[in-house]
Legacy VTK file of the C-alpha trace (Angstrom):
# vtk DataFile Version 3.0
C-alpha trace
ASCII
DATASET POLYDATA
POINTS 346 float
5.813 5.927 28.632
5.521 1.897 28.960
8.582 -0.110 28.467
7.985 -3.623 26.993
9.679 -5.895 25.419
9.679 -6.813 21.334
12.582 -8.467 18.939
14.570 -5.834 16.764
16.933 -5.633 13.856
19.887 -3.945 15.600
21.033 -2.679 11.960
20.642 -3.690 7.886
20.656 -7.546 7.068
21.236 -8.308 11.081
19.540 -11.226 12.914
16.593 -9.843 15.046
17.201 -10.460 18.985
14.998 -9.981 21.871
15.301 -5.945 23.512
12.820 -3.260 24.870
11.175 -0.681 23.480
9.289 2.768 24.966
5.718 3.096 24.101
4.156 6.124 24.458
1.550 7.491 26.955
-1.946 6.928 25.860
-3.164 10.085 24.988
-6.920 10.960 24.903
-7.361 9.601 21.248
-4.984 6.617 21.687
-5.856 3.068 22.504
-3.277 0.813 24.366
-3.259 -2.905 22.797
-2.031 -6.408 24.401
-1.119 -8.123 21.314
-1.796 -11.852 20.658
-0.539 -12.158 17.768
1.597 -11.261 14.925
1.801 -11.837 11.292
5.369 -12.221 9.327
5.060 -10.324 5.919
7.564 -10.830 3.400
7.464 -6.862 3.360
9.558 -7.574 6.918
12.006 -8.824 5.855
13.037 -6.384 2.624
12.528 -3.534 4.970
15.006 -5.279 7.872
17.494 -5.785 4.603
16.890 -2.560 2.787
15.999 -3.988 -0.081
13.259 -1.143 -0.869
15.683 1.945 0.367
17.273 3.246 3.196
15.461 1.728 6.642
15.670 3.293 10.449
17.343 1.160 12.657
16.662 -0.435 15.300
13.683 -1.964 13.761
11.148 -3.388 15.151
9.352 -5.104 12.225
5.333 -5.727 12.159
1.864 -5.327 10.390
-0.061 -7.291 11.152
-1.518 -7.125 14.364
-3.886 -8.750 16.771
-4.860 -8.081 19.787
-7.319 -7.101 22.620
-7.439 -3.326 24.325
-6.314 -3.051 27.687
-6.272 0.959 28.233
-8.244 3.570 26.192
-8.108 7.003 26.240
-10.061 9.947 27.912
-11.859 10.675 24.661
-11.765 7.352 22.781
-15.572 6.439 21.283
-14.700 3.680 19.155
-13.637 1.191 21.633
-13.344 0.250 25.173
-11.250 -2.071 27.133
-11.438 -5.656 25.894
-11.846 -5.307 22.553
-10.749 -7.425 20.173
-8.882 -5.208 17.548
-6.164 -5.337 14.923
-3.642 -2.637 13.620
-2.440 -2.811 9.971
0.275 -1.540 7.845
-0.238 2.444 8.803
-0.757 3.984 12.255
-1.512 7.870 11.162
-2.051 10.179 7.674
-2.571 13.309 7.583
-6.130 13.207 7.734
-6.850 16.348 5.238
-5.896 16.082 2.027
-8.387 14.422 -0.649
-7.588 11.164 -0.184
-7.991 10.958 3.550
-11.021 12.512 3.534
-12.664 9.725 1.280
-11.001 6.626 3.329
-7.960 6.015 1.439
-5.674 7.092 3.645
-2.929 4.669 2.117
-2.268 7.282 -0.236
-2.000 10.323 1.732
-0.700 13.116 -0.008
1.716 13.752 2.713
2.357 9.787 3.094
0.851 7.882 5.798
2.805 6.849 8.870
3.440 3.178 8.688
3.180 1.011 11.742
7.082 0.648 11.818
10.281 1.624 10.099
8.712 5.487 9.800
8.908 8.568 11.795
5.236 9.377 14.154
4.344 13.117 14.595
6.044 12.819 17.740
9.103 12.771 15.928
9.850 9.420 17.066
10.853 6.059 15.657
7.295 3.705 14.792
7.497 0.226 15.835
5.546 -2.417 14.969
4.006 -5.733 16.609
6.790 -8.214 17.138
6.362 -6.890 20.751
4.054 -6.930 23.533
1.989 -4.017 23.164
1.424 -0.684 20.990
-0.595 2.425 21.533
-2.329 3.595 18.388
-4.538 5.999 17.814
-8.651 4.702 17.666
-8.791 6.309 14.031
-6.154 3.450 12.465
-7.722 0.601 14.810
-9.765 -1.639 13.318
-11.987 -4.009 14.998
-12.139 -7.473 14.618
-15.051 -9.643 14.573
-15.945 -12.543 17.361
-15.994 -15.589 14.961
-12.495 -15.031 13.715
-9.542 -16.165 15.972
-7.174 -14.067 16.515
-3.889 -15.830 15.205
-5.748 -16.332 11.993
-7.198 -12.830 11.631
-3.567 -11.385 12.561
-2.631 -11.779 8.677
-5.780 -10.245 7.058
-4.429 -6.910 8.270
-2.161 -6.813 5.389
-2.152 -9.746 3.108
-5.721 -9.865 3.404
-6.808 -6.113 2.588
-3.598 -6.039 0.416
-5.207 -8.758 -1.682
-9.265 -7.842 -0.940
-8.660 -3.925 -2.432
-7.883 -4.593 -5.894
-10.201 -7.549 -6.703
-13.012 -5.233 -5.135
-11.539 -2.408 -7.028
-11.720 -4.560 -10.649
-15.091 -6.229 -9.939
-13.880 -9.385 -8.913
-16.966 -11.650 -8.430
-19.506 -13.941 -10.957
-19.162 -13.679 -14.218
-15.275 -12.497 -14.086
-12.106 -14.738 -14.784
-9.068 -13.936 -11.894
-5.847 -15.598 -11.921
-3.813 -15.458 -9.396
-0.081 -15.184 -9.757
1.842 -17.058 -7.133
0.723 -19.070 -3.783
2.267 -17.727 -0.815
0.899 -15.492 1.719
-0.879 -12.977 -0.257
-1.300 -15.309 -3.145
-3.492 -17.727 -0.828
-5.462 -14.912 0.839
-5.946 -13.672 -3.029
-7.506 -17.280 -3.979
-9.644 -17.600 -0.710
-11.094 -14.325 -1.298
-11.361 -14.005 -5.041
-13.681 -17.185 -4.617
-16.258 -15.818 -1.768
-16.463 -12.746 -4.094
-17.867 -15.250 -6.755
-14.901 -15.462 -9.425
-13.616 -18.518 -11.424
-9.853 -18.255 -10.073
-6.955 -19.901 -11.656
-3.369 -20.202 -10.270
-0.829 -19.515 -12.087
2.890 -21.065 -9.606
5.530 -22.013 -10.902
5.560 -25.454 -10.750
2.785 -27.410 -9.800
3.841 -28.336 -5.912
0.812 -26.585 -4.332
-1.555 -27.764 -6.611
-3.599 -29.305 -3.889
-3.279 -26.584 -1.849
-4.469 -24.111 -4.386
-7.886 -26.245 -5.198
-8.423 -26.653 -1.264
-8.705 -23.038 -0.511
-10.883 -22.446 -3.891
-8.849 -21.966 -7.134
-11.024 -23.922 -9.836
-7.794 -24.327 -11.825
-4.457 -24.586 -11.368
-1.328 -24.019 -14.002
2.492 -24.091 -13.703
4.575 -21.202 -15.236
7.630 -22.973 -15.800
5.490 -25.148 -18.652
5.191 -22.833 -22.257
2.195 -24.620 -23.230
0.090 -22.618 -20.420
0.969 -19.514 -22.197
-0.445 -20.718 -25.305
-3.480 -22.057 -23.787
-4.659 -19.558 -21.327
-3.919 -16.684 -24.352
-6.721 -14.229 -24.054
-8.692 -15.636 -21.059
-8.284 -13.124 -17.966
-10.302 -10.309 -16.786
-8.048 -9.378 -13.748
-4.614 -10.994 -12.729
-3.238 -9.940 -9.605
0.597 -10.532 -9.067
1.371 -11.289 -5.685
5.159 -11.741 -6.393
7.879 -9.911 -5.393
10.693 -10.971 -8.169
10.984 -10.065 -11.290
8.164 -11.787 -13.583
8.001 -11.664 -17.628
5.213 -8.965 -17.379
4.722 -9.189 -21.139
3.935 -13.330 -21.008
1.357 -12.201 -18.178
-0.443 -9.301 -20.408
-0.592 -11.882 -23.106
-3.270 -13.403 -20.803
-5.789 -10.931 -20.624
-8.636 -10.674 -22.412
-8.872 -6.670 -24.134
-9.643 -4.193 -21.257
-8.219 -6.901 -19.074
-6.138 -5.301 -15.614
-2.884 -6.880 -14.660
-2.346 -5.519 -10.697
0.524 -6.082 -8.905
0.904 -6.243 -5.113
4.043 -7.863 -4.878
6.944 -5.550 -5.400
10.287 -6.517 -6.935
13.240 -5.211 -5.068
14.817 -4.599 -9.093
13.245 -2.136 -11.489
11.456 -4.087 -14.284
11.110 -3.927 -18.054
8.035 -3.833 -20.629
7.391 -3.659 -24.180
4.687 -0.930 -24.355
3.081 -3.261 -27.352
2.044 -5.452 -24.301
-0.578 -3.158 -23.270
-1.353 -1.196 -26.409
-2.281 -4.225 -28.351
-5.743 -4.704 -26.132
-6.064 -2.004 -24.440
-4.786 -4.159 -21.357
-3.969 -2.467 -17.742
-0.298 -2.870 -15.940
-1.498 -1.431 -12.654
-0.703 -1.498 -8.985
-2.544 -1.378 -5.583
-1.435 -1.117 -2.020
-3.236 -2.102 0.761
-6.191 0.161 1.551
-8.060 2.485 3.854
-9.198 2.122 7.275
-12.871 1.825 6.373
-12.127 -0.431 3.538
-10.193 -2.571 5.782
-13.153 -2.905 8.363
-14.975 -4.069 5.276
-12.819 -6.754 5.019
-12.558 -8.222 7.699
-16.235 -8.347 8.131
-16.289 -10.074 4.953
-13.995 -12.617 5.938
-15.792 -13.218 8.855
-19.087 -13.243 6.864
-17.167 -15.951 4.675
-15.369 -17.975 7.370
-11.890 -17.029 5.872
-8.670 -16.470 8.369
-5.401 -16.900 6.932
-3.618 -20.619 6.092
-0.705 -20.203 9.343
2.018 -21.544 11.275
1.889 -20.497 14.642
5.715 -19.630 15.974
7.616 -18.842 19.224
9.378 -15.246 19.110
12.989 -17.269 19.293
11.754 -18.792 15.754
11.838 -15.596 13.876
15.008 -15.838 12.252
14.421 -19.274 11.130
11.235 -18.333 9.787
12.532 -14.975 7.964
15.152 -17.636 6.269
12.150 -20.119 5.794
9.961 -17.672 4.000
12.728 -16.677 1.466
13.151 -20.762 0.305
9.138 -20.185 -0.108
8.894 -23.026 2.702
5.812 -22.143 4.687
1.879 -22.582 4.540
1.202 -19.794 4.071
2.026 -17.235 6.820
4.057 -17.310 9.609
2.537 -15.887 12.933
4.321 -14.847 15.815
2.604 -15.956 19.684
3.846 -12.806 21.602
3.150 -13.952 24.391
6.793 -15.699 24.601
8.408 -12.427 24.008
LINES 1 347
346 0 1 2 3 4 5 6 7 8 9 10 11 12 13 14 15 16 17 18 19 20 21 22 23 24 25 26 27 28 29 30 31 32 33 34 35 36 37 38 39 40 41 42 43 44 45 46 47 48 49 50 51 52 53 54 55 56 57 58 59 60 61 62 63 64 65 66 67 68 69 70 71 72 73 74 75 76 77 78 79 80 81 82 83 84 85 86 87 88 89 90 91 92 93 94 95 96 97 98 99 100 101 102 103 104 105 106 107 108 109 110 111 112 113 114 115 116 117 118 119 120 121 122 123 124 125 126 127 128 129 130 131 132 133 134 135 136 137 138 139 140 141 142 143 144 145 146 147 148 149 150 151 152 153 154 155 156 157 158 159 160 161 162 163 164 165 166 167 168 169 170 171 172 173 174 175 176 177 178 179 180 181 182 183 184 185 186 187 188 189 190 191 192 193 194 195 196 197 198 199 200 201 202 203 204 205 206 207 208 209 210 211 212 213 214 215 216 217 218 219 220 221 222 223 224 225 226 227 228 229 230 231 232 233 234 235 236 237 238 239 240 241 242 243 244 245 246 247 248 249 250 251 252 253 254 255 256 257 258 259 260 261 262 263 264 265 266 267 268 269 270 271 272 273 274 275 276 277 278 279 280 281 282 283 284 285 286 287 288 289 290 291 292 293 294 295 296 297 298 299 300 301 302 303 304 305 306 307 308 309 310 311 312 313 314 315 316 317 318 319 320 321 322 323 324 325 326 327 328 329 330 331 332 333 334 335 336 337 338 339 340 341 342 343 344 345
């Protein structure tokens, strides 16, 4: 066992503060990580105030992971000691069922093991990277490539393979018309990416404040939601929209956007249930789907890409002592685009 230090939510809704944590012994299979960095998902923060269920307390929040190996185990063939490497949203599955066994591990039958706020086969509390170091097991490591910094790459680990999955998995690329529904931290990821895969992208914000932002990182058009007359104009135009919001949208002005066959994927996930008039999707044979991050293999993939493409996430580098402020921040929508933790002042 290690002890280091990390910031926790003592309990529900509570301000994070600075504390130590036991990580466990690297076993044979494990890998011991010095992270760099660390990514703030909005996913954090409903988890630290329950807003998606019950949560296990103290929490040591995290996804989104960079860092460099400093210990590997006795049988470990994927890495050795300073790699760089970066640990996503799950640290374990079961590894048998038919879903593991074709890389999609997010959807283990039995339920993955995220990275925090879930229970390892040890029987112990996970916790995740707003701390100085984890031990993970080489199979949920991935590895991340020389030409992207570290503090950029930290975020790709979720809002990057959150946003790269579905706009491989609907074909995404020339030839296709994406929108993308809001501009935050996995909207911006959604944009950069959407245009190296080839796509005409269009934004679709509420209001036009990020306009410039939006056509910077490679949207070729940009539309606020707040005005009707984009409903009426973009009628019928869409392939593939992915919704990266997580409040309740009108999901029957979005369908009316899609062309017939067109998808509608959401990857942002209200904390409220939300309601649809099946006529919405019957009338065009439209798509309300849903993706969630993705497998180990697919995330590799990824990140390669990105490096292929020279895309790292839009960030805000931040002490540790700044994470309340930023958890606040990112609910008023008032960063570019992600917020990344420096753990070295842990």
């Amino acid at each position: 066992m290690t002890t280091v230090a990390a910031y926790a939510a003592p309990a529900a809704k509570a301000p994070l503060e600075r504390t130590t944590i036991e990580r466990r012994a690297v076993g044979p299979h494990d890998v011991l990580i010095d992270i760099k960095y660390a990514g703030i998902c909005h996913s954090d923060i409903h988890q630290v105030n329950e807003g998606w269920g019950e949560s296990i307390f103290p929490m040591v929040p995290g996804h989104e992971i960079a860092g460099v190996v400093s210990e590997v185990g006795s049988q470990v063939t994927k890495f050795k000691v300073g790699d760089r490497v970066g640990v996503g949203c799950m640290v374990d599955s079961c590894r048998e069922c038919e879903y593991c066994l074709r890389g999609e591990e997010q959807f283990c039958v039995e339920g993955n093991i995220p990275t925090y706020n879930g229970i390892g086969r040890d029987g112990q509390p996970t916790y995740g990277g707003y701390s100085e170091k984890v031990v993970v097991d080489e199979a949920f490591v991935v590895r991340i490539p020389d030409s992207l910094p570290l503090d950029v790459a930290a975020p790709l680990l979720c809002a990057g393979i959150t946003t790269y999955s579905p706009l491989k998995h609907w074909n995404a690329g020339p030839g296709k018309k994406v929108a993308v529904v809001g501009l935050g931290g996995l909207g911006h990821m959604a944009v950069k990416l959407a245009h190296a895969m080839g796509a005409e992208v269009t934004v679709l914000s509420q209001s036009l404040r990020k306009k410039d932002d939006g056509l910077r990182l490679g949207a070729d058009h940009y539309y606020a939601t707040s005005d009707p007359k984009t409903f009426e104009e973009l009628a019928g135009t869409f392939d593939l929209i992915v919704s990266t919001v997580s409040a309740p949208m009108d999901f029957g002005a979005l369908l009316s956007l899609l062309k017939v066959d067109g998808a509608l994927v959401n990857v942002g996930v209200p904390e409220e249930p939300v309601s649809l008039n099946l006529f919405s999707v019957i009338s065009g044979r439209k798509s309300l789907a849903g993706s969630m991050i993705g497998g180990i293999a697919e995330t590799q993939e990824m990140l390669d890409f990105c490096a292929e493409h020279a895309i790292g996430a839009e960030i805000e580098l931040i002490r540790a002592d700044q994470i309340n402020e930023a958890y606040d921040r990112v609910l008023a929508s008032d960063v570019r685009y992600r917020f990344v933790i420096d753990t070295s002042t842990i």
